[in-house]
Structures are given as structure tokens and as C-alpha cells.
TORTI-51353 format. One record per residue (C-alpha): y, x negated, z negated; chain; residue number from 1; residue in one letter. Coordinates in Angstrom, 1 decimal, decimal comma, m for minus. Each point is the difference from the previous one (the first is absolute). Example, Ala and Ser with C-alpha at 12.3 -4.5 7.8 and 13.67 -1.06 7.14 Angstrom:
BEGIN
Y->m4,5	X->m12,3	Z->m7,8	mol->A	seq->1	type->a $
Y->3,4	X->m1,4	Z->0,7	mol->A	seq->2	type->s $
***
This chain:
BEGIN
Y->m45,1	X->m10,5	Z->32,7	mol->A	seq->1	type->x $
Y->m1,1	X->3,3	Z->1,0	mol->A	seq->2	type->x $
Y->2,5	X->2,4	Z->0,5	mol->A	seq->3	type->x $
Y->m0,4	X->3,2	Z->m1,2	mol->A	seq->4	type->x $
Y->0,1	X->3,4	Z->1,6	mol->A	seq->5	type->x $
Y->2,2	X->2,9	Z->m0,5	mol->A	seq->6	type->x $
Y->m1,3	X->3,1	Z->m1,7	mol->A	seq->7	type->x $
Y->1,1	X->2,9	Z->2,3	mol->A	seq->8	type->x $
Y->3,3	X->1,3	Z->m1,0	mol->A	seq->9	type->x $
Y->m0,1	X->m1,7	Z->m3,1	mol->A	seq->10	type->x $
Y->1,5	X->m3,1	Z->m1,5	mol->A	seq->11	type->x $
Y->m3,1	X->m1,0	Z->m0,8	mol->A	seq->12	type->x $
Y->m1,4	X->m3,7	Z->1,7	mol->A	seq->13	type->x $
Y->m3,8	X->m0,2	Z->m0,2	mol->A	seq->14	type->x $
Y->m2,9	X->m2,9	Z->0,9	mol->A	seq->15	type->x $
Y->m1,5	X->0,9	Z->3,0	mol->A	seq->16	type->x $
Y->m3,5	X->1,0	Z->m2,2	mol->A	seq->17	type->x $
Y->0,2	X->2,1	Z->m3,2	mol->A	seq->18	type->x $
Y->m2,4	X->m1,6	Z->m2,6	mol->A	seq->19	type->x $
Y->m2,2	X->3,4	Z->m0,7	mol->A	seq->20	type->x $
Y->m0,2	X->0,6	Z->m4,0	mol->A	seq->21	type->x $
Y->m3,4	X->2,0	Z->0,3	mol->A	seq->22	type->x $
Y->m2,0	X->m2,6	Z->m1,6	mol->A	seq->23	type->x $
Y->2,1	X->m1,2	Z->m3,1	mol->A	seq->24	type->x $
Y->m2,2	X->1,6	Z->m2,7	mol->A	seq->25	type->x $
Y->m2,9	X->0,4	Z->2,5	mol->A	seq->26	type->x $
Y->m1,5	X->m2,6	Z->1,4	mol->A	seq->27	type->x $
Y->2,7	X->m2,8	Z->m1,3	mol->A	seq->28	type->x $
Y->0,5	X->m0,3	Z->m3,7	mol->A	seq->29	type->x $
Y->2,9	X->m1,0	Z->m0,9	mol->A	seq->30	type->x $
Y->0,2	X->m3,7	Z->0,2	mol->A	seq->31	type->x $
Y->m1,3	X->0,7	Z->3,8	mol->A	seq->32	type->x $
Y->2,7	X->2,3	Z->0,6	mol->A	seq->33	type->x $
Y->2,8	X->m2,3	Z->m1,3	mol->A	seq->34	type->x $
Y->m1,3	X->m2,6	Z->2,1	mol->A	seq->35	type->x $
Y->m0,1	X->1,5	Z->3,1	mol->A	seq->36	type->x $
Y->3,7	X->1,2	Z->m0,9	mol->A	seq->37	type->x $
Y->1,0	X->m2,9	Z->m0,4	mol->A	seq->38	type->x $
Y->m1,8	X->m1,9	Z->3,1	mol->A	seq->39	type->x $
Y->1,6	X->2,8	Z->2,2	mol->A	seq->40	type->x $
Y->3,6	X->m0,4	Z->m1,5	mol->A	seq->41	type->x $
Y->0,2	X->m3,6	Z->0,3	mol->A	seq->42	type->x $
Y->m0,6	X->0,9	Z->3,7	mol->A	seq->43	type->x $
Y->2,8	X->1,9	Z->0,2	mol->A	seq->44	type->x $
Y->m1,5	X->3,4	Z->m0,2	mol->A	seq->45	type->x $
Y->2,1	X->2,7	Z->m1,8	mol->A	seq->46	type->x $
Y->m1,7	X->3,2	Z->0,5	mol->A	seq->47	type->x $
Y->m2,5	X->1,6	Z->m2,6	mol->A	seq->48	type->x $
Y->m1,6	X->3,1	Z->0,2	mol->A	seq->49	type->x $
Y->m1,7	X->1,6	Z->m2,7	mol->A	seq->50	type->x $
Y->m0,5	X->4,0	Z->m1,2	mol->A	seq->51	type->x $
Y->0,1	X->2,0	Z->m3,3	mol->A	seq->52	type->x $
Y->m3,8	X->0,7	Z->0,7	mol->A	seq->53	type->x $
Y->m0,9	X->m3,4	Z->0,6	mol->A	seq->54	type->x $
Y->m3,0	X->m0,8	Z->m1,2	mol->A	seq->55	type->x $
Y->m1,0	X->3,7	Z->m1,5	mol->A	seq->56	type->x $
Y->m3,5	X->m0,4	Z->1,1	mol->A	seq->57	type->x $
Y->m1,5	X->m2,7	Z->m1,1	mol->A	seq->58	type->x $
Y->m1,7	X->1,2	Z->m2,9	mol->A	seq->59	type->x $
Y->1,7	X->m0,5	Z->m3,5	mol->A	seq->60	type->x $
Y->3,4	X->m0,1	Z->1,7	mol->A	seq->61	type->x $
Y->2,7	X->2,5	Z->m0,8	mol->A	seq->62	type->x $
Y->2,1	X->m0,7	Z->3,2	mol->A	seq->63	type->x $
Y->3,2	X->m2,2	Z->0,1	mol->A	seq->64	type->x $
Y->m1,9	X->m3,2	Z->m0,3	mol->A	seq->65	type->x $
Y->1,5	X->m1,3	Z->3,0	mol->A	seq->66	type->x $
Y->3,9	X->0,6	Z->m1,1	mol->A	seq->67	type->x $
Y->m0,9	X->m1,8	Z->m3,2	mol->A	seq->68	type->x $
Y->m1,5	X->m3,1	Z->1,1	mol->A	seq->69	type->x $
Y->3,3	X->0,0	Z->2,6	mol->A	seq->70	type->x $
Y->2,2	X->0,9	Z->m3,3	mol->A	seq->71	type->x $
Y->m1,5	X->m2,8	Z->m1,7	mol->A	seq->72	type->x $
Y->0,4	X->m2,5	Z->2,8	mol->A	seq->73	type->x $
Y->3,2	X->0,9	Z->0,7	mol->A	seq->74	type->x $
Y->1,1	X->m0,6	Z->m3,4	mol->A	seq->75	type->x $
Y->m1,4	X->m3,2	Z->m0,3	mol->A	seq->76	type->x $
Y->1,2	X->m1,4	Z->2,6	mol->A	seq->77	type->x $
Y->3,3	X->1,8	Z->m0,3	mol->A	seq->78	type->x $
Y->0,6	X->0,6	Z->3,9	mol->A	seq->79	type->x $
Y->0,5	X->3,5	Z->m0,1	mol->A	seq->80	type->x $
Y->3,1	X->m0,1	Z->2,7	mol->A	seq->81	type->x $
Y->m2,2	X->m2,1	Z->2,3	mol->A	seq->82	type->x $
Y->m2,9	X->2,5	Z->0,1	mol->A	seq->83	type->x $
Y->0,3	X->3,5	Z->2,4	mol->A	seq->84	type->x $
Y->m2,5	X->2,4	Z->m2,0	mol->A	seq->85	type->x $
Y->m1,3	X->2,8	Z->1,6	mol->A	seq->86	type->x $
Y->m2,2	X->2,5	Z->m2,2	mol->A	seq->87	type->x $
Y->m0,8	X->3,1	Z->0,8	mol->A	seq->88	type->x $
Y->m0,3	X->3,8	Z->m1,9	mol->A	seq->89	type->x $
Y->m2,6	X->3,4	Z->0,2	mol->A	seq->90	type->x $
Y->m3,6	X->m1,7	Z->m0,7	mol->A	seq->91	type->x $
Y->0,1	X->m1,3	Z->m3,7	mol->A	seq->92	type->x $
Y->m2,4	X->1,7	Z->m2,0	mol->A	seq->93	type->x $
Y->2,7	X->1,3	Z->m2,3	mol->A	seq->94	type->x $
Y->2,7	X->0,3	Z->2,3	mol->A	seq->95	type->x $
Y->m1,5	X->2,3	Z->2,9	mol->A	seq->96	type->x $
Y->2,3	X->1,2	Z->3,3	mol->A	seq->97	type->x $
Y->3,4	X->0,4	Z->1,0	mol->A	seq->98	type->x $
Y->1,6	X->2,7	Z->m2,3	mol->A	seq->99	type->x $
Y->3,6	X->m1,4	Z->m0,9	mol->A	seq->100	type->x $
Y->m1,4	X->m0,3	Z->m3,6	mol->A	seq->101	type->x $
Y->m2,5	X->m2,0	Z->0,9	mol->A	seq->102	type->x $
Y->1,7	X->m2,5	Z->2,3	mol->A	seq->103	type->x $
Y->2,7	X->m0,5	Z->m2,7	mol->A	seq->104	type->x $
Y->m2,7	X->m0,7	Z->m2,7	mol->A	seq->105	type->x $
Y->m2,5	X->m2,2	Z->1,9	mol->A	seq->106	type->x $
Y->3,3	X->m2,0	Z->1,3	mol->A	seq->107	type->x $
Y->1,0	X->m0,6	Z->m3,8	mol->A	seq->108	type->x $
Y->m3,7	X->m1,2	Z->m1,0	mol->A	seq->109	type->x $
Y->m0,1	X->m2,2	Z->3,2	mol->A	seq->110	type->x $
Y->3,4	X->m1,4	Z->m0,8	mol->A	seq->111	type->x $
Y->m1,4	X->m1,0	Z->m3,5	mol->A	seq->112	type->x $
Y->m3,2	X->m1,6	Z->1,2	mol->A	seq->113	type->x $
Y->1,6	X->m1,5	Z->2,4	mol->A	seq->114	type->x $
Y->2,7	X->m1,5	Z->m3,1	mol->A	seq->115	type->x $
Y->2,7	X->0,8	Z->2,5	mol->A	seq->116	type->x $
Y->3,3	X->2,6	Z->0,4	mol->A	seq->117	type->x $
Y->m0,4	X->0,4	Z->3,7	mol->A	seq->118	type->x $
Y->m3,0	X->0,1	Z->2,4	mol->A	seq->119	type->x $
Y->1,0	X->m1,0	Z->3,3	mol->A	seq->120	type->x $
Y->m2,0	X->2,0	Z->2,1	mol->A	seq->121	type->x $
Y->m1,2	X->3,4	Z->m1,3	mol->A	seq->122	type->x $
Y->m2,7	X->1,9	Z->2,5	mol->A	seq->123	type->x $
Y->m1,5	X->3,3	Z->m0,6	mol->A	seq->124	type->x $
Y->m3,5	X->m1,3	Z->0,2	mol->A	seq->125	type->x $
Y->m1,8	X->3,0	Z->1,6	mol->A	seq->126	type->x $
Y->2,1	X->3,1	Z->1,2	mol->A	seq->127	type->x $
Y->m0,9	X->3,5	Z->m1,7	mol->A	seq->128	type->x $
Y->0,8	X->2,3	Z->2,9	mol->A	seq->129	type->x $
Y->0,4	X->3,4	Z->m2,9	mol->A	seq->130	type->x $
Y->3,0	X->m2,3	Z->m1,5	mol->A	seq->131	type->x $
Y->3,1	X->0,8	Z->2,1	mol->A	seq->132	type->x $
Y->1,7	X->m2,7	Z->1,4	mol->A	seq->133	type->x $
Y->3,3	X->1,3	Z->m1,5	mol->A	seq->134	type->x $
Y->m1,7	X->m0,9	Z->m3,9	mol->A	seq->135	type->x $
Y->m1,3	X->m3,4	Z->0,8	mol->A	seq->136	type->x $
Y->3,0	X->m1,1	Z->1,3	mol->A	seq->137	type->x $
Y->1,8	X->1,2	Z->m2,0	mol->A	seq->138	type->x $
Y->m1,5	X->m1,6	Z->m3,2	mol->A	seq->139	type->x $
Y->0,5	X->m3,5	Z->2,4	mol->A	seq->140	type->x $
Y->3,3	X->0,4	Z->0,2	mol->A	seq->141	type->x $
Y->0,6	X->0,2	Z->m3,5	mol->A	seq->142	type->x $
Y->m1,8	X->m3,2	Z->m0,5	mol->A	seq->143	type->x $
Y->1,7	X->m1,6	Z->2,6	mol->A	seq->144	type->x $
Y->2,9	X->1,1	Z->m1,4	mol->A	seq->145	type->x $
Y->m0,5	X->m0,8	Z->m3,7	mol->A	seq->146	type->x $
Y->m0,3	X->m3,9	Z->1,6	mol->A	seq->147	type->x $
Y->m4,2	X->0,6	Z->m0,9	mol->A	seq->148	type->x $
Y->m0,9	X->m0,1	Z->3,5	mol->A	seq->149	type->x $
Y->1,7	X->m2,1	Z->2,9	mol->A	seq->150	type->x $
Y->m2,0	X->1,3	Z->2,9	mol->A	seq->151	type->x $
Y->m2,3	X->2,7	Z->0,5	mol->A	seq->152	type->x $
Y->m3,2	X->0,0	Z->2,8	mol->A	seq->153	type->x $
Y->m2,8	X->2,3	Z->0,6	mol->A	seq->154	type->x $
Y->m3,7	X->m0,6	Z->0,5	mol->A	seq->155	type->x $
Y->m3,0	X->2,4	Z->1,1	mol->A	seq->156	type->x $
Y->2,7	X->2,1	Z->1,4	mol->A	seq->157	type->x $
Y->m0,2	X->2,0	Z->3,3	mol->A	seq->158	type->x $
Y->2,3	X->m0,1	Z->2,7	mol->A	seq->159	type->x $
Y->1,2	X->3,4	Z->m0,4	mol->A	seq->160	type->x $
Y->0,6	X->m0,7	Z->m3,9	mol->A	seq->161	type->x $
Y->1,3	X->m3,1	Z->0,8	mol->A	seq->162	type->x $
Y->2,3	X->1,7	Z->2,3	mol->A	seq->163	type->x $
Y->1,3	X->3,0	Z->m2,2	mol->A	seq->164	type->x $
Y->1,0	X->m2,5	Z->m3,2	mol->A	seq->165	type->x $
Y->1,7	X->m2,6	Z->2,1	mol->A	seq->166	type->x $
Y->2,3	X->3,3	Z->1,6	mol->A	seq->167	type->x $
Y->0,2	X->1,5	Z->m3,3	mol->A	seq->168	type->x $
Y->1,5	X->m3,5	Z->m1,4	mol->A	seq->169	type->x $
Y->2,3	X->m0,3	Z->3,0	mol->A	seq->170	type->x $
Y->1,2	X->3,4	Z->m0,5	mol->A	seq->171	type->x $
Y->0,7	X->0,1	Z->m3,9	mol->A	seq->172	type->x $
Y->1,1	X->m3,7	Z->0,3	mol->A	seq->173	type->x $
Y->m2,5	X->m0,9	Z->m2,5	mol->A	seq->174	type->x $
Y->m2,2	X->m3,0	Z->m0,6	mol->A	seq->175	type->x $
Y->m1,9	X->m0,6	Z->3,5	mol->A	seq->176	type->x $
Y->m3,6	X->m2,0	Z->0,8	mol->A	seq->177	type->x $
Y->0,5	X->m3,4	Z->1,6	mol->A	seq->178	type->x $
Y->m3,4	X->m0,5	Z->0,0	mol->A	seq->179	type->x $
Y->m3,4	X->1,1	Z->0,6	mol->A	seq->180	type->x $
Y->m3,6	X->m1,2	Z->m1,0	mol->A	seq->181	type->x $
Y->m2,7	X->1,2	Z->2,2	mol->A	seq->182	type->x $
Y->m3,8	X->m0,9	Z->0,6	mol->A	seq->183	type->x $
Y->0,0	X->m2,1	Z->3,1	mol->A	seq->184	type->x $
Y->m1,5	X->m3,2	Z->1,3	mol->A	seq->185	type->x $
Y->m1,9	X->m1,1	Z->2,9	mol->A	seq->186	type->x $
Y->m2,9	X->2,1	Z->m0,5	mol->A	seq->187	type->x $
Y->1,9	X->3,0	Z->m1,3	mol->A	seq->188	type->x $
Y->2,8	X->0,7	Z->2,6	mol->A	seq->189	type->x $
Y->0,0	X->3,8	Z->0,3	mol->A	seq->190	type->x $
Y->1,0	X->0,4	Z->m3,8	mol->A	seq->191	type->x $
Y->3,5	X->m1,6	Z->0,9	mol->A	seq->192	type->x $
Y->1,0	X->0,0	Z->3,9	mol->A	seq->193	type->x $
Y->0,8	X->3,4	Z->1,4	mol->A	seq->194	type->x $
Y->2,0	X->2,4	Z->m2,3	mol->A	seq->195	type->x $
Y->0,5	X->m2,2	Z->m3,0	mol->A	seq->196	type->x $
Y->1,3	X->m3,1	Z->1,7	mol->A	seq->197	type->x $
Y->2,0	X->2,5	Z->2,5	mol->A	seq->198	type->x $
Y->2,0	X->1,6	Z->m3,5	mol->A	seq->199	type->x $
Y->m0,1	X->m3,4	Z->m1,3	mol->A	seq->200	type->x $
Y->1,4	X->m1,6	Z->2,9	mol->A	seq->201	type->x $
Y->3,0	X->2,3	Z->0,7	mol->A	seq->202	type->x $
Y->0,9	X->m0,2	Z->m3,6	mol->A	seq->203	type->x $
Y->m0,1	X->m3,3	Z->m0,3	mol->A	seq->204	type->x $
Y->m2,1	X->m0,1	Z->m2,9	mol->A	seq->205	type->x $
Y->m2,5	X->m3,3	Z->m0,9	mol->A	seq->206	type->x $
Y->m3,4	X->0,3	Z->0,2	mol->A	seq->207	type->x $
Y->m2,2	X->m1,9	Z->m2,4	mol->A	seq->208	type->x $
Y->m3,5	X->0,2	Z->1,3	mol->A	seq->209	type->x $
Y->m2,5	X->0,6	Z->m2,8	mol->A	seq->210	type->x $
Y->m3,9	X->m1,5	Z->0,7	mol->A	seq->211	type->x $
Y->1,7	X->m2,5	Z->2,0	mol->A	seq->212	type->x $
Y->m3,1	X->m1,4	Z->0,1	mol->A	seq->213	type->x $
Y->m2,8	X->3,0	Z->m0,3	mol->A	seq->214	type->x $
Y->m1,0	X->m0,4	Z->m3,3	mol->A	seq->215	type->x $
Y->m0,9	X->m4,1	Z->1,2	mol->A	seq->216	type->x $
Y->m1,5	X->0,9	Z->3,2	mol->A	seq->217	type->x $
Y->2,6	X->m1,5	Z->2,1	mol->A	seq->218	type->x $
Y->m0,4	X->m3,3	Z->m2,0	mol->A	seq->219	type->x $
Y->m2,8	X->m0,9	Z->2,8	mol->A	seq->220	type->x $
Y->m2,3	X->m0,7	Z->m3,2	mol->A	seq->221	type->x $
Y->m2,3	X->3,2	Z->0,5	mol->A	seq->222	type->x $
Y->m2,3	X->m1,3	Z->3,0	mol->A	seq->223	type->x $
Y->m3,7	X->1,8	Z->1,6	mol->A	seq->224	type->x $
Y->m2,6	X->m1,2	Z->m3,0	mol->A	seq->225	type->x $
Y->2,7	X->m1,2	Z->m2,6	mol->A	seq->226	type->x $
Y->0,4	X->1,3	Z->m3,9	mol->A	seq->227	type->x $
Y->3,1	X->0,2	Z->m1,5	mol->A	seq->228	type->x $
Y->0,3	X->0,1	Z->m3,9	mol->A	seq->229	type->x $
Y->3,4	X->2,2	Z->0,2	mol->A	seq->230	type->x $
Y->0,9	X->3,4	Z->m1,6	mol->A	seq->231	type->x $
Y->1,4	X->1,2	Z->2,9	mol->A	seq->232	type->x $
Y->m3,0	X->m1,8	Z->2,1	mol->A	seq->233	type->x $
Y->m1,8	X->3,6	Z->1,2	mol->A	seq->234	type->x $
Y->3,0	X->1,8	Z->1,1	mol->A	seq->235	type->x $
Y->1,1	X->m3,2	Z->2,3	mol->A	seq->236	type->x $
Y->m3,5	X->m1,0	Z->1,2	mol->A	seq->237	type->x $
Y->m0,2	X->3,7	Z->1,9	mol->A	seq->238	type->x $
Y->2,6	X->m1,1	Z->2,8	mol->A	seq->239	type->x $
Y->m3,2	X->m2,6	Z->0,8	mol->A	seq->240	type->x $
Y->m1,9	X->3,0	Z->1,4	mol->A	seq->241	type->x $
Y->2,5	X->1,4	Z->2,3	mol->A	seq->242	type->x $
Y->1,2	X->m2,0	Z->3,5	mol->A	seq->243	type->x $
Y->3,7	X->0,3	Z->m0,9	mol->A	seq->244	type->x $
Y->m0,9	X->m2,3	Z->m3,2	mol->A	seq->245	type->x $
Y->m2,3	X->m2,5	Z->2,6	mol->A	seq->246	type->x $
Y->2,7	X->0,0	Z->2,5	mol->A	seq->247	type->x $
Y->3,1	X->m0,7	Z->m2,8	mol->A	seq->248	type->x $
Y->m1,9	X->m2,6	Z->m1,5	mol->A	seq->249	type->x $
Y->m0,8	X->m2,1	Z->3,3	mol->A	seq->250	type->x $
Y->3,3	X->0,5	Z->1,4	mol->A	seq->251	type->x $
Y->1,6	X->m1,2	Z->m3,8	mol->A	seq->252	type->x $
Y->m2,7	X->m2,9	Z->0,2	mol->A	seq->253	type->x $
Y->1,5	X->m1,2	Z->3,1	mol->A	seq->254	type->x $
Y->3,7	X->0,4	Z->m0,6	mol->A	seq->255	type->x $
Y->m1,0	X->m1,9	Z->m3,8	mol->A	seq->256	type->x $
Y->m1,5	X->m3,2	Z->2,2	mol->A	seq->257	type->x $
Y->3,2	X->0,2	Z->2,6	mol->A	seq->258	type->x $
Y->2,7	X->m0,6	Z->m3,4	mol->A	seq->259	type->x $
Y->m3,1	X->m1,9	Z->m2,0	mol->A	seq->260	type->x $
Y->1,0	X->3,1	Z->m2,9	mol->A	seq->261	type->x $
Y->m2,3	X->2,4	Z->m2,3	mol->A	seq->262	type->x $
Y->m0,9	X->3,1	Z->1,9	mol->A	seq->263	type->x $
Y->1,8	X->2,0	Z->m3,1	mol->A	seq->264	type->x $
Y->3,0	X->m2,0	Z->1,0	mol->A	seq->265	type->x $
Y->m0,1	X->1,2	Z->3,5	mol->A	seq->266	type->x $
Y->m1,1	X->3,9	Z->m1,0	mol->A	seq->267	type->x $
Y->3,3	X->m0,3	Z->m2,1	mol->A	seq->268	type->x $
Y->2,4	X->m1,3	Z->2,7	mol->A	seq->269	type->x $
Y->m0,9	X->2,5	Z->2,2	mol->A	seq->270	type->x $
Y->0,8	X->2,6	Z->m2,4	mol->A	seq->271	type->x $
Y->3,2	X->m1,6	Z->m0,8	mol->A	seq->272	type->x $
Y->0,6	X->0,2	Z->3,4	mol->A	seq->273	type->x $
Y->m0,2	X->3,8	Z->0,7	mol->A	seq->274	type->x $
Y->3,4	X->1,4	Z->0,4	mol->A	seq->275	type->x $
Y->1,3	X->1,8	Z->m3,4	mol->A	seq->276	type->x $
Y->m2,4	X->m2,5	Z->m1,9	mol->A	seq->277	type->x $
Y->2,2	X->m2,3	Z->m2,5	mol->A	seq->278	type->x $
Y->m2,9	X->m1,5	Z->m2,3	mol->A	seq->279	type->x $
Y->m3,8	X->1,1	Z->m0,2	mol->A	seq->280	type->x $
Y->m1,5	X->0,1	Z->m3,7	mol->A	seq->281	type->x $
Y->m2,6	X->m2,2	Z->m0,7	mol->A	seq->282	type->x $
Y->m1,6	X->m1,2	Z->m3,0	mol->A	seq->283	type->x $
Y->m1,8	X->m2,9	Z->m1,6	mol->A	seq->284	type->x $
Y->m2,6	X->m0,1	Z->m3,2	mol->A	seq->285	type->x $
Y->0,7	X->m4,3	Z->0,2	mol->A	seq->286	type->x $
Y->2,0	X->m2,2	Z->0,8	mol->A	seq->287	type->x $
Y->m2,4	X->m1,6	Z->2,8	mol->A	seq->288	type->x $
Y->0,5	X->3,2	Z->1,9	mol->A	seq->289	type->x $
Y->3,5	X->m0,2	Z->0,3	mol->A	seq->290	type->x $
Y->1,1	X->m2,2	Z->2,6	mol->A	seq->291	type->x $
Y->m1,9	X->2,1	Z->2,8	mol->A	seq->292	type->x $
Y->2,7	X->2,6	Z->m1,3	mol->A	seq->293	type->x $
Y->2,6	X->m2,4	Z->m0,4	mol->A	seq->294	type->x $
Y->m0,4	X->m1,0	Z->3,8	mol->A	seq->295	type->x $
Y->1,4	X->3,0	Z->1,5	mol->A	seq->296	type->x $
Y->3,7	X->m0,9	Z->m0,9	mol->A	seq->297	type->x $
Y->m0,4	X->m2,9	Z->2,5	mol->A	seq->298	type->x $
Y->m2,7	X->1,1	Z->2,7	mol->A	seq->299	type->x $
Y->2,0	X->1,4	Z->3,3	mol->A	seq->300	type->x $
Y->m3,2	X->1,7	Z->2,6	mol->A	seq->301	type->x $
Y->1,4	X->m0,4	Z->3,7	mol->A	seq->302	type->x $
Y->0,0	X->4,1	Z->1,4	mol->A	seq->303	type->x $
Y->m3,6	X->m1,2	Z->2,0	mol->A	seq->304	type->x $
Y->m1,3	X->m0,7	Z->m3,0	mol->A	seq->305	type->x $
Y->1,6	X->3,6	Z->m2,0	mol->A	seq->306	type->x $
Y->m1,2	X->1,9	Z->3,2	mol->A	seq->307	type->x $
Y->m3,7	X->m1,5	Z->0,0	mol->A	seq->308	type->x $
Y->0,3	X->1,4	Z->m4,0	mol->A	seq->309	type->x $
Y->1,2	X->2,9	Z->1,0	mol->A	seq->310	type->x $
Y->m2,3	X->0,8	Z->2,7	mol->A	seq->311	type->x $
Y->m2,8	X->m1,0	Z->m2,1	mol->A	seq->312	type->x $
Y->0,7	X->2,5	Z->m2,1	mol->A	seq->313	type->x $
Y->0,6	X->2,9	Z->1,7	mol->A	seq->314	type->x $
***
């Protein structure tokens, strides 16, 4: 059995990978999406991350899609107290930014898509720097408070935001971030490490690394002279032109032969293995692309093999 990681300051115990919600209602129907739900909880996995806005532009959705099919699978399989759900607020089409009004509204739509009292994990999904910390928070708090919310995290959030709401929480003893979602991975390192991870760090907050796996690139499927049917395929195939990308995916090719593992296994146990980092967020549009995911929970990299990743991708 795997065992689960704590949450920063929370009580909240997490899989090591957080089963990404961005393609329920996108690129998996329905029956895709419960399937792949299910595959990853009879794993173990626990952790499921969706967002109000998820999937608002595909064409003919509204937004919310993800929740639902989540809401509906939960239901069904009535394991609502087994599941952590994280969802997020400020991008659905109807339910723009981080006015209190707003958070308090989107956080009662995503509570009935999700067919649920209490979201686990709330983030604000991107920051809106004209929105003083003092109003977001405060609207959190009263979720938290009114037992809506457990936790609250931020994502797309600078360090100096990051820094002013976490001291404005410990000063007002109000509802405080445990975690923190930022864009990082092996080919995207400067969008995490430096002030982020440094607030992050002496906070104590949990980061939960979004494009784990840059939009597939780090799967080791996008190769000189190969075509990928993917709708995420151009913006991963770009790291193929620069020597950053060349020099990640040889040194992930050999560390992948040394543990005979998928090369998105090993992408995903180095991040799991950056200080701060409790669970990258990774998702899957079938079932057959799970157990590359799945592998992280059990894959330990020796530090040669995390500093030949590292250096790689400097």
C-alpha cells in the first residue's frame, strides 16, 4: 500500500500524484472519465483536481463540466469521504475573479456540480493583483468557516502576494494556505524555484506542480520526426527545439532504462522529489495511460540519478 503524504499544515493525506480533472468533458467523455477514476482509486490514489472553469473552451461547453462528471462519479460510487477534491475559483465564464461576492458564489455552484457540502481543497485559481488580499481572504474564511471549504491554496500567485495573504492570515488568525499550485516540471523550473518555493518553503505550504508533465512532453513520446495526435501536442513538441528539452529527455531515457520505468514515471519522481513538492498533477484521457502515472508512488531515483535530472535541466 502506498502511503500517502501529508498536505502541509493540513489534515489532509494525499497520493503522491493528483489525478488532473482538465480533461473530464474535454478529451474524455464521461464513461472515459469514470474509468480512469476508477483505475486510479483502486490504486490507492485519493487526490482529484478539477476547476470551476474546467472545460470552458471547448466549444459548446458552459464550464463546470469537469465538477459534474466528478459529481456524478462520486455519487455513483458513493465514496465521497474517500476522495480529497481540489477545485478551484476566478476563471469560469460566469463566475470571473476574486471579489468576495464572487468567491462565495462560484464556491456554491462548484459545491452543487460537484453534488457535495464541502470541497476539500479550494485554490484561487489565478491571483487578481487589483483585489486586496484582505477581500479574498476574507470571503475564504467565511467558507472555511461555514464547514464549505476545509482548506484553502493558491495558484498563479506571486511570491510577494503569496507572502502578504499568508501574513495577513497569521495576523487576523484567519483561514491560512497550506498549499500551493505552481507551473513547474523539468523543463519549466524557473516558474517554481527561487521566490515561490522560498515563501513556500518557510511556510510550509504543499506544492502541487501543475504541467507535471509539459502538456505530454515529458512522457518521452514527442521524438525528432514523430507526430502526435494530441490537443496539447504543439505546445509540448516546442521543448524538441531547444537543448534543455534534448538534454532532459536523454538524461530521462537513461535513468527510465536503469529502473526498466516510463520516462513520465521518472519526469514525475523527480518532481516528487523537490523539496516542498507533496504530489505533482497529472492527468490521463484512458485508462492505458495511467500506470506510467500510477508508477510514481513506488519509483525511488538514487540522488545520482535526481542530480543528472537536475543538471540536465538547468
Amino acid at each position: 500500500m502506498t502511503s500517502l503524504r501529508k498536505l502541509g499544515s493540513s489534515d489532509l493525506e494525499v497520493f503522491p500524484l493528483a489525478l488532473g480533472g482538465n480533461v473530464f468533458g474535454w478529451t474524455a467523455d464521461q464513461e472515459q472519465s469514470f474509468a480512469v477514476l476508477d483505475t486510479y482509486t483502486a490504486a490507492g490514489g485519493n487526490f482529484v483536481d478539477s476547476a470551476d472553469s474546467y472545460s470552458a473552451w471547448v466549444e459548446g461547453n458552459q464550464g463546470g463540466e469537469s465538477e459534474t462528471i466528478i459529481g456524478k462519479w462520486i455519487k455513483a460510487r458513493g465514496n465521497r469521504s474517500d476522495v480529497v477534491i481540489a477545485t478551484k475559483v476566478s476563471q469560469h465564464p460566469d463566475y470571473q475573479g476574486l471579489s468576495a461576492a464572487n468567491i462565495k458564489a462560484a464556491a456554491d455552484a462548484s459545491l452543487r456540480r460537484l453534488g457535495t457540502d464541502h470541497i476539500d481543497l479550494y485554490y484561487t485559481h489565478f491571483d487578481q493583483p487589483e483585489v486586496p488580499v484582505e477581500e479574498i481572504i476574507g470571503a475564504l474564511d467565511e467558507l472555511v468557516r461555514a464547514g464549505k471549504v476545509r482548506h484553502i491554496a493558491a495558484s498563479n500567485i506571486s511570491a510577494e502576494r503569496l507572502k502578504e495573504s499568508l501574513d495577513f492570515s497569521d495576523r487576523e488568525g484567519l483561514a491560512r494556505y497550506v498549499a500551493l499550485q505552481p507551473h513547474y516540471n523539468l523543463v519549466s523550473r524557473d516558474t517554481y524555484e527561487g521566490g515561490l518555493e522560498n515563501v513556500a518553503e518557510r511556510s510550509g505550504l504543499a506544492a502541487v506542480p501543475y504541467y507535471a508533465l509539459a502538456s505530454g512532453f515529458l512522457t518521452g513520446k514527442y521524438r525528432p520526426g514523430t507526430t502526435v495526435d494530441s490537443a496539447r501536442a504543439q505546445g509540448a513538441a516546442r521543448h524538441l527545439e531547444t537543448e534543455r528539452g534534448q538534454k532532459v529527455l536523454t538524461a530521462l531515457d537513461e535513468v527510465a532504462r536503469a529502473h526498466d520505468a516510463e520516462v513520465a514515471t521518472v519526469a514525475l519522481a523527480w518532481l516528487a522529489a523537490q523539496p516542498t513538492v507533496t504530489a505533482p498533477i497529472a492527468s490521463a484521457r484512458t485508462v492505458e495511460q495511467l500506470p506510467a502515472l500510477l508508477g510514481v508512488a513506488e519509483l525511488r531515483l538514487t540522488e545520482e540519478e535526481l542530480g543528472k535530472l537536475t543538471r540536465a535541466s538547468a
